[in-house]
N, C-alpha and C positions, 0 to 999 in steps of 0.2 A: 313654192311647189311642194306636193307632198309625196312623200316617199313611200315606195310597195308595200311598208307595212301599215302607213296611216297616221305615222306621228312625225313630228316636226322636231327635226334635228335641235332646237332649245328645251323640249320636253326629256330628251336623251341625257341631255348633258345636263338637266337638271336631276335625276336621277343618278346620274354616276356622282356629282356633289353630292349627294343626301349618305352613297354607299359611302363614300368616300370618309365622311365625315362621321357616320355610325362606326364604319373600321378605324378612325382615328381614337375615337373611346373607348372602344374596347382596350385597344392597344396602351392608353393612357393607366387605362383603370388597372391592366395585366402590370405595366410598370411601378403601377402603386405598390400592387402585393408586392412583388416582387422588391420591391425595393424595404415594405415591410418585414418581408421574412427574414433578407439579408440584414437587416438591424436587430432584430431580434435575437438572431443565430449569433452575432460580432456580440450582442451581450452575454449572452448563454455561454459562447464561448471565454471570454470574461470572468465570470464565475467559473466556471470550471480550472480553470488555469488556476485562479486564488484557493481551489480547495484541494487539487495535486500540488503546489507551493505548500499548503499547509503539513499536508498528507506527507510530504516528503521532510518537513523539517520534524515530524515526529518520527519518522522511520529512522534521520540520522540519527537522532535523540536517543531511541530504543535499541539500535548498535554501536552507540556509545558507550550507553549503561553496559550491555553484553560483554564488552571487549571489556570493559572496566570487571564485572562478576568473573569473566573467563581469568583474568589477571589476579585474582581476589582466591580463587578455587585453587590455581597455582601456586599461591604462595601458601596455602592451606597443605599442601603436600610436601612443603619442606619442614622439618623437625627444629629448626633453630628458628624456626621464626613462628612455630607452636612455642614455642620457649620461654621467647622474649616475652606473646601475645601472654603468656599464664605469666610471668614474672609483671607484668605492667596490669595487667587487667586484676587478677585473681592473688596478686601478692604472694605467689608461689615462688620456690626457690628450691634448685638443686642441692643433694645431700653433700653435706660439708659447706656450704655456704649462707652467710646471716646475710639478712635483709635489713636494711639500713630503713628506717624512718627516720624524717626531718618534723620537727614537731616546732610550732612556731610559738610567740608567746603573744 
């Protein structure tokens, strides 16, 4: 028997299979991307992380050196330790005092 619009209820439901199965590929295909960009990004992300690691093991590095110069400037402000630095480096020696060479053979 046909129906007030003129098609037969197996033409219907052959058309709701066709949409059906067009909207399954899309939705596959959307899943692809999607699944591509998220492996891309977890690598991206990957690299980044190894070049703030890097980034940070030179920042400890460079306030290291710092605290070590800061400590170096300080000790350049005490007078006995200009002293020693001119008695050990430059052979100098306060008045009234000989300087001892060791001469070997």
């Amino acid at each position: 028997m046909m129906t007030a619009t003129g098609t037969t209820p197996t033409t219907a439901y052959a058309g709701t299979k066709r949409r059906l199965r067009l909207w399954i590929i899309v939705i596959a295909l959307f899943m692809g991307w999607a699944s591509y960009t998220f492996i891309s990004q977890l690598e991206r992300q990957g690299q980044s992380e190894l070049k703030i690691a890097e980034a940070q093991q030179k920042l400890d590095a460079a306030t290291t050196q710092i605290n070590d110069l800061k400590a170096q400037v300080a000790k350049l402000n005490d007078k006995e330790y200009i002293g020693q630095l001119a008695t050990k480096e430059q052979g100098m020696v306060k008045k009234g005092e000989q300087q001892i060479e060791v001469i070997e053979d």
